[in-house]
C-alpha positions in Angstrom: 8.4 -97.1 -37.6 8.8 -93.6 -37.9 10.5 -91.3 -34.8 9.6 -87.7 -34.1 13.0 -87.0 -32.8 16.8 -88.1 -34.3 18.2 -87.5 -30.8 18.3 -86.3 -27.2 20.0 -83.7 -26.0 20.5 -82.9 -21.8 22.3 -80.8 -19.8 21.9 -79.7 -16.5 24.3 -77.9 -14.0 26.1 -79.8 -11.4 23.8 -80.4 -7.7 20.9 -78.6 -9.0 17.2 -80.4 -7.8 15.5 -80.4 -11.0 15.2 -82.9 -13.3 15.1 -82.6 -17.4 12.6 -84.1 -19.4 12.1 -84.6 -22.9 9.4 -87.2 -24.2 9.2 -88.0 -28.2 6.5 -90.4 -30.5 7.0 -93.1 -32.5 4.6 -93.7 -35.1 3.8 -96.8 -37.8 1.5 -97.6 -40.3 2.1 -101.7 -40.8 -0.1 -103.7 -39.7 2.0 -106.3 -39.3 3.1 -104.8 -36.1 2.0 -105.4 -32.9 3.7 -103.1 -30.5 6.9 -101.4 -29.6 9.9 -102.1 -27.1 12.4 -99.4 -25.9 15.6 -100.0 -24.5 19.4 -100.2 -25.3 21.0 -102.4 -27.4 22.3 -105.7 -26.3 25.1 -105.6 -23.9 24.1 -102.1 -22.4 22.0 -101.8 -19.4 19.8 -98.5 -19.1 21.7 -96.3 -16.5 20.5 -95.2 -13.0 20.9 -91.1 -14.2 17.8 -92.0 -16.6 14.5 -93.5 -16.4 12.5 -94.4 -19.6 8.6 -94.9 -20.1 6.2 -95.6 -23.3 2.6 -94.7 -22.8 0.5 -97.0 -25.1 1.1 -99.9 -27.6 -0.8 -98.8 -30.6 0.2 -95.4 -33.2 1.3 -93.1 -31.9 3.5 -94.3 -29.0 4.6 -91.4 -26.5 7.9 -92.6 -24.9 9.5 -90.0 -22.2 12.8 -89.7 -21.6 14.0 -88.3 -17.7 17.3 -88.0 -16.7 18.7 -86.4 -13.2 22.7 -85.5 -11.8 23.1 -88.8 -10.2 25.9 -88.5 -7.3 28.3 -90.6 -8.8 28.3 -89.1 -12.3 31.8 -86.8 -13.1 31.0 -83.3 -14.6 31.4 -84.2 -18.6 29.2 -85.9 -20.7 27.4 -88.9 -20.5 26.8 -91.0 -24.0 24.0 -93.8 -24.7 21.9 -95.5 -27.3 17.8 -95.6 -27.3 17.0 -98.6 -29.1 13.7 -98.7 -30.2 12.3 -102.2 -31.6 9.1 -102.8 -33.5 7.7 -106.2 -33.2 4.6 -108.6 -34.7 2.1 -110.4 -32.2 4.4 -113.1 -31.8 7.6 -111.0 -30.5 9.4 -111.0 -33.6 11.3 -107.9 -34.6 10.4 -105.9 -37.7 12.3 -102.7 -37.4 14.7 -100.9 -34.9 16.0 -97.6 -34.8 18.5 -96.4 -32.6 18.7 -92.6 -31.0 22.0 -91.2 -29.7 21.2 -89.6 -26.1 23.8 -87.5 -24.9 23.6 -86.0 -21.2 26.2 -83.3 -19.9 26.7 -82.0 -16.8 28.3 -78.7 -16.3 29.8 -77.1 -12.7 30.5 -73.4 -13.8 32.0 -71.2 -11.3 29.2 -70.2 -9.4 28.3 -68.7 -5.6 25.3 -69.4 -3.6 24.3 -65.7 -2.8 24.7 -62.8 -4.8 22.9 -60.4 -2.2 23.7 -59.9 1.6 22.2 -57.4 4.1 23.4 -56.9 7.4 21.2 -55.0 10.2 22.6 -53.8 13.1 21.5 -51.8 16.2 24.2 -49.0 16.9 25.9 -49.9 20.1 24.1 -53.2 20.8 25.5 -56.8 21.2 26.5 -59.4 19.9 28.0 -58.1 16.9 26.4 -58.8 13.7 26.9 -62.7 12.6 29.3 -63.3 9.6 26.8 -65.0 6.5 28.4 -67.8 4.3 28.7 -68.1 0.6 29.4 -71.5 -1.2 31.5 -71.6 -3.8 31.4 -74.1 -6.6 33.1 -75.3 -10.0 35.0 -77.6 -11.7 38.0 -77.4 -10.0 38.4 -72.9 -9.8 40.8 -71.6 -8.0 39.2 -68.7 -6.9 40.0 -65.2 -4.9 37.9 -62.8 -3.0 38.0 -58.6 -2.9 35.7 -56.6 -1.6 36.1 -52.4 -1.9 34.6 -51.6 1.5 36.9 -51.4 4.8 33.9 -52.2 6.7 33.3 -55.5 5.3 35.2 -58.8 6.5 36.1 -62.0 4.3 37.3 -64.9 6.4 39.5 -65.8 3.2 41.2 -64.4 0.2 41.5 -66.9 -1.6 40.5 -71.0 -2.5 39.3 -73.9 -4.2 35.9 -74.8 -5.4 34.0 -76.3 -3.9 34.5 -73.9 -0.5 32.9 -71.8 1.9 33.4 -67.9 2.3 32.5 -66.3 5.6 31.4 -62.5 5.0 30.8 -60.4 7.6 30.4 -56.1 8.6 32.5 -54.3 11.3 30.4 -52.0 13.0 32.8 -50.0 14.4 34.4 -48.5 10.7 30.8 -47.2 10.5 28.2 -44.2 11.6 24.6 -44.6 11.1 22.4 -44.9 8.0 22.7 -47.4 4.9 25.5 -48.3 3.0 26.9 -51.0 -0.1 29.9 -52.5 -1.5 30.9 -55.3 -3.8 32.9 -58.7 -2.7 34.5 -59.6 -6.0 35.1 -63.6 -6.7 37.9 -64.2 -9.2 38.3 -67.2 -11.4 42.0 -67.7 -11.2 42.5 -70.1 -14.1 40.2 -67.8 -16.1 40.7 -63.8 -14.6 37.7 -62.3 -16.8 35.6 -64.4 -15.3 34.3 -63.1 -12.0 31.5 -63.1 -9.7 30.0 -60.1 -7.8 27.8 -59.9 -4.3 26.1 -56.9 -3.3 26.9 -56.4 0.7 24.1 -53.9 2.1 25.0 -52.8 5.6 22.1 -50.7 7.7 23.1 -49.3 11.0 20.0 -48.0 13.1 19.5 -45.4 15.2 18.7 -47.7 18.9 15.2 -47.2 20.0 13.8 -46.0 23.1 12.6 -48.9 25.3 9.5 -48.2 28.0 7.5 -50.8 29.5 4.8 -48.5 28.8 4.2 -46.5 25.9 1.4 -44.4 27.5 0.2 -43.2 31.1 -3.7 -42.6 31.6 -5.1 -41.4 34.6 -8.9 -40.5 35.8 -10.5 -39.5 38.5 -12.9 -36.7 40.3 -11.6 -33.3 39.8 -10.0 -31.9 42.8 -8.7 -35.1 44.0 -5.1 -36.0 44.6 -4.0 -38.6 42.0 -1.6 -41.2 42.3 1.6 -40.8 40.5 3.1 -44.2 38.2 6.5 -45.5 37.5 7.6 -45.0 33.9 11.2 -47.1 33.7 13.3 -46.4 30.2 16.5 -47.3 28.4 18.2 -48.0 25.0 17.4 -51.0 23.6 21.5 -51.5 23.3 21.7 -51.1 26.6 24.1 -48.8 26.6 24.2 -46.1 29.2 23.9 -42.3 28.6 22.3 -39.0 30.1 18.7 -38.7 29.7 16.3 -35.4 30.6 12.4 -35.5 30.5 10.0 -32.2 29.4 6.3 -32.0 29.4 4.1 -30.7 26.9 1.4 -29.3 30.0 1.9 -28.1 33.4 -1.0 -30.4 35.1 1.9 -33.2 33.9 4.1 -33.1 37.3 7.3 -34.8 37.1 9.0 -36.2 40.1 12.3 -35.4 38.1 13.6 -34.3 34.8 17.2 -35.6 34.4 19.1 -38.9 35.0 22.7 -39.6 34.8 21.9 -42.7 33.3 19.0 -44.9 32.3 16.6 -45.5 35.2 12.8 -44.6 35.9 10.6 -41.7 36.4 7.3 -40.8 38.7 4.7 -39.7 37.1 1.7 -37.8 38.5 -1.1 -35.3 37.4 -2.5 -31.4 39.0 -5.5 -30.6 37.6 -5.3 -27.6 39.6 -1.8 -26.3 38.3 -3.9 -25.8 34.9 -7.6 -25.0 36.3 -8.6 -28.1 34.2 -12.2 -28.5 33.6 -13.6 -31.2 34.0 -13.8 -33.9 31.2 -10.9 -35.8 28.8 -7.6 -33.9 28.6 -4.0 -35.2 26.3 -0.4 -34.0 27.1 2.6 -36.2 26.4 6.8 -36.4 28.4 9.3 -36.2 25.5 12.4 -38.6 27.2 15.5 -37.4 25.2 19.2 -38.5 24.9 21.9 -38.9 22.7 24.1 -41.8 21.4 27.2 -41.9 19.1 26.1 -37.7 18.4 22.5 -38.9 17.6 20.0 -37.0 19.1 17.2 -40.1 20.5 13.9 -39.4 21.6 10.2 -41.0 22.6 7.0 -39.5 23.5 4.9 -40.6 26.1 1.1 -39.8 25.6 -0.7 -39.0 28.8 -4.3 -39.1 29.2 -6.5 -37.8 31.8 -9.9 -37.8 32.5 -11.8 -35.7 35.3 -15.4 -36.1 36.4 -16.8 -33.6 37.8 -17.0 -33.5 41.7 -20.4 -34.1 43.6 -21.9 -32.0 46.1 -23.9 -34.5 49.1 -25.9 -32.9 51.3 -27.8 -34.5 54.8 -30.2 -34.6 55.2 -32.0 -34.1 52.5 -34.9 -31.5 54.2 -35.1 -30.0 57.5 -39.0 -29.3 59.2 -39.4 -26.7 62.1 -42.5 -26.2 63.7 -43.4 -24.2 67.5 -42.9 -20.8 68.5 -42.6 -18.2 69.6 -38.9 -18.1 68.0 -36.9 -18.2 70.8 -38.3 -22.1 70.8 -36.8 -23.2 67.9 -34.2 -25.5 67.8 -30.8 -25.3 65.4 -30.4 -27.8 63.4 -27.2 -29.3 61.3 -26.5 -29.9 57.2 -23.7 -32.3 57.1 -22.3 -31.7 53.4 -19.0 -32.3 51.5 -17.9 -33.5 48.0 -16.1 -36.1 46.8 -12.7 -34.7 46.5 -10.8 -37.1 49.3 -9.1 -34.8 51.8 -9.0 -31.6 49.8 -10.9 -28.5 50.9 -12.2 -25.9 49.2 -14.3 -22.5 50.3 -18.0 -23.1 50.6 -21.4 -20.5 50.7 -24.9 -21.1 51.9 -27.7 -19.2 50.5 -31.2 -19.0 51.5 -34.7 -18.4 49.3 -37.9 -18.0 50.9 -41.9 -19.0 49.0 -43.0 -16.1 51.5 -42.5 -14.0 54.1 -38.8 -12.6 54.5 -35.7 -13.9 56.4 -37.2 -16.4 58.5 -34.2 -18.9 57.5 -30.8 -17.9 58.6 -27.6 -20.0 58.9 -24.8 -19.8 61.1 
């Protein structure tokens, strides 16, 4: 029998998932033999790190070899002998070769992150959680460094396998984005070190409104209703806030606040002479936090309809004489503008004759 490989060769690193595979033929040409056998030699038992299979029983044979970090197994390598047997139809060895298999396990100083980022509202709470890193090896004594202020390490220093809290403090900080380095040092070997990248983004806090818009509508000339527009910071946090208005029709019940609170909104179509049809203004509600100017616009929409003119009844019939006889009689007529007035003219046009139709 004739084997395409003169030994295995694993290695894999220490509590990783995947598995390593390597699979090999054996190949013959006598006829004499029946089939193959793979296994160790007698006395050995085939360990529970590795798992053997052979596809077949005639040339070529395809035997696959799988081993895995089984939890018992120290870091080191393992050693053990493939025996492959060739045999005739009545079990009787013809041949055997044996291959070496050697599987090592390695548990370099390693950490489990080698990015963190950190977001944080400016002002808000809870402060931003710490994030852990796992430290492994093969026994490292280790140290940690980092060469920002702002960042936190719950220890300087330890032995693998451990746990390293990192965390930001806000408060060493103004807004915008910003990096450093935590450093992990292999004691018994000080070139070899680790790095992870800390980014730290502290945001500007938003503007919070229960609505982000205000539409109105309605008949032009009316009175409108006004609506409730509450605000805040989304930290919570309390500051001075002021309100403008892009267009005069937009009438503000107020336009500053000591602190966060709520503010009446209504719309004059007459402050403006608005015609009727769609019109688009919008509040700007401003204040600051930690210097930082912070603003939000509101868009308002409004929509007029034009007003309607009703008139009763529709016609009006005299007949008698001589003139004296004739009777007044009434036009009841108004528009739909609720209880707003507004000046009003009655003109007359005759088919013939002249003046015969006066009002009051």
């Amino acid at each position: 029998i004739r084997v395409s490989v003169s030994s295995l060769d694993f290695s894999q690193v220490r509590n990783e998932p995947s598995r390593a595979i390597q699979s090999f033929t054996v190949r013959w040409t006598d006829s004499n033999v029946a089939g193959i056998a793979v296994g160790v030699p007698p006395g050995q038992s085939l360990p529970p790190w590795m798992i053997v299979s052979a596809a077949g029983n005639t040339s070529p044979v395809t035997v696959t070899v799988e081993v895995f970090d089984f939890p018992t197994l120290p870091v080191g390598t393992q050693e053990i002998t493939l025996r492959i047997v060739s045999g005739d139809a009545n079990a009787n060895p013809i041949d055997t070769i044996d291959i070496p298999v050697r599987f090592t396990i390695t548990d370099p100083f390693r950490v489990s992150e080698t990015n963190l980022t950190f977001d944080y509202v400016a002002g808000s709470s809870p402060l931003p959680a710490s994030q852990r890193l796992n430290i492994n090896g093969d026994n490292v004594e280790w140290s940690a460094t980092t060469d920002q202020p702002w960042v936190t390490l719950g220890l300087t220093s330890g032995t693998t396998p451990g746990v390293l809290a990192v965390g930001v403090d806000p408060t060493a900080v103004g807004y915008g984005s910003r990096s450093a380095i935590v450093t992990l040092t292999n004691q018994n070997d000080p070139a070899e070190t680790l790095t992870v990248d800390v980014t730290f983004d502290v945001l500007v806090p938003n503007v919070e409104t229960f609505l982000s818009s205000l539409s109105f509508s309605g008949v032009n000339g009316t009175t409108f209703s006004s609506q409730r527009l509450s605000f805040s910071l989304e930290n919570d946090q309390s500051t001075p806030w002021t309100a403008t208005t892009s267009d005069q029709w937009i009438v503000l019940r107020e336009t500053s606040w000591p602190e966060p609170s709520y503010l009446d909104v209504s719309v004059d179509p007459s402050l403006a002479t608005l015609a009727s049809g769609s019109h688009s203004g919008e509040i700007v509600l401003s204040t600051s936090y930690l210097g930082q100017a912070i603003t939000k616009v509101i868009t308002v929409d409004l929509s007029l309809t034009t007003p309607a003119l009703t008139v009763e009844p529709a016609s009006l019939a005299f007949q008698g004489g001589p003139a004296p006889d004739f009777v007044p009689q009434d036009l009841q007529f108004s528009v739909n503008t609720g209880g707003n007035e507004y000046p009003w003219q009655v003109t007359t046009t005759h088919d013939s004759g002249a003046d015969w139709l006066r009002s009051d």
